[in-house]
C-alpha positions as CSV (number, residue, x, y, z in Angstrom):
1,X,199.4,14.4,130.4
2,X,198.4,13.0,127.1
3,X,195.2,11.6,127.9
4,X,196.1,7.8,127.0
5,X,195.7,4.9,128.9
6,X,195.8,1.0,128.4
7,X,193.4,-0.5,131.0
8,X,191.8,-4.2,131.1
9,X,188.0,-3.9,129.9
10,X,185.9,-6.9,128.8
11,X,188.4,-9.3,129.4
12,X,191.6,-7.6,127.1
13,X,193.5,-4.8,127.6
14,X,192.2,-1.8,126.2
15,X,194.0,1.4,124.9
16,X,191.4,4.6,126.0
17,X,192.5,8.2,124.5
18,X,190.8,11.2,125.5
19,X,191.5,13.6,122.7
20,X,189.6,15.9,119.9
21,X,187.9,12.8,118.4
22,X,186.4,11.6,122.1
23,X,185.4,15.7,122.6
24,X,183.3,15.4,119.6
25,X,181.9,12.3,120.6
26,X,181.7,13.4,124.2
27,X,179.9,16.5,122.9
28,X,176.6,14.8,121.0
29,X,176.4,11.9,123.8
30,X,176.5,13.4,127.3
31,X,173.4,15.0,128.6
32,X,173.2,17.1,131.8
33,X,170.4,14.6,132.9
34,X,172.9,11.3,132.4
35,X,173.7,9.7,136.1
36,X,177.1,8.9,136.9
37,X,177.3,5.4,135.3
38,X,175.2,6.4,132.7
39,X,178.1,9.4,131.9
40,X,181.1,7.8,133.1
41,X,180.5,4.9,130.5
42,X,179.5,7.8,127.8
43,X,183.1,9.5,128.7
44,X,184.9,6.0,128.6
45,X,183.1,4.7,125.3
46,X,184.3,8.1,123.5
47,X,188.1,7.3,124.9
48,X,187.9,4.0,123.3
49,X,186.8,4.9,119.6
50,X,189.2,7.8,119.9
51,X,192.1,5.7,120.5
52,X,190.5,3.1,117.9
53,X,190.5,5.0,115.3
54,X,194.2,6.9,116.0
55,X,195.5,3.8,116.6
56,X,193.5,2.2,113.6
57,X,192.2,-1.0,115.5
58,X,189.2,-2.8,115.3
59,X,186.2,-1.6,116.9
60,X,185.4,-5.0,119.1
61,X,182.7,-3.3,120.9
62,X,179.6,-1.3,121.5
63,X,178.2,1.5,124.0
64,X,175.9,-1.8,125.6
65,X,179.6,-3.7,126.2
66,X,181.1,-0.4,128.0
67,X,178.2,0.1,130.0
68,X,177.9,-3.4,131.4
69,X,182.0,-3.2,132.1
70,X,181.7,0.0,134.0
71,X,178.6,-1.6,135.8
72,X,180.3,-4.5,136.5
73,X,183.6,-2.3,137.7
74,X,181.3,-0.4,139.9
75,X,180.6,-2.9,142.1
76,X,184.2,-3.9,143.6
77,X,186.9,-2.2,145.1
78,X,189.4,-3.3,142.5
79,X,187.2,-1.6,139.5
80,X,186.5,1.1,140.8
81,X,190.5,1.9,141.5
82,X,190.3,1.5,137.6
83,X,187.7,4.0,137.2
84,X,189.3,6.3,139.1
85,X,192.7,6.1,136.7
86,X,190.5,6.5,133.8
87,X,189.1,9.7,135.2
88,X,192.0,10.8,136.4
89,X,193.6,10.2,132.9
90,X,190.3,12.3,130.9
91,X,190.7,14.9,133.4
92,X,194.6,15.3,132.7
93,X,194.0,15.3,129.3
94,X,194.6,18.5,126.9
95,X,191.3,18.2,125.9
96,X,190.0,18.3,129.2
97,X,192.6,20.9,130.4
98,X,191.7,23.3,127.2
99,X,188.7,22.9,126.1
100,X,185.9,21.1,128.6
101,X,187.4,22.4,131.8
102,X,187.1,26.0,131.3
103,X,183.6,25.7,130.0
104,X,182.7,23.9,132.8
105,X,184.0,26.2,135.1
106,X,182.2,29.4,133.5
107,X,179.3,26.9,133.5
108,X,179.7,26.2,137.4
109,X,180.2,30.3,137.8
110,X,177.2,31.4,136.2
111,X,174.9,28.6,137.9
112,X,176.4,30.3,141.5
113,X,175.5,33.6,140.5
114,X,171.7,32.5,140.0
């Protein structure tokens, strides 16, 4: 899978693209401590500056606007389906496949060996 997605978020529909650009983002942002929300929003914020900036759009919001929306999704039935085809679509994606999966498996293999 590519790792693109066009999903409605604050009200407009939003074009999400998990690809080097959201990796490097993904990579000074997320924190082993972060919850779920706390990450999800991290991994979803990085899809939408990546896909900004390939698709050269304006950026029409900020970390603070993701978080509320994935809060907000979090708390029906109907957003979290859309949560779950954003994950599903980062976790399809090349750089998911290539890059961030394998280290989290050797990650996940060392911590079982402790």
């Amino acid at each position: 899978m590519n790792g693109c997605i066009t999903i409605e978020l604050g009200g407009k529909n939003r074009s999400i693209r998990f690809g080097m650009l959201a990796y490097e983002n993904l990579l000074t942002t997320v924190q082993e401590d972060d919850g779920k929300v706390k990450s999800t929003a991290k991994v979803i914020y990085a899809g939408l500056l990546n896909a900004a900036e390939v698709m050269s759009t304006p950026i029409d919001f900020t970390f603070s606007d993701v978080y509320g929306w994935i809060d907000d999704l979090m708390c029906t039935n109907e957003g979290n389906v859309k949560i779950i085809e954003i994950e599903k679509c980062f976790e399809q994606s090349n750089m998911y496949q290539n890059i961030l999966k394998p280290h989290v498996e050797k990650k996940s293999e060392k911590s079982q060996t402790q």
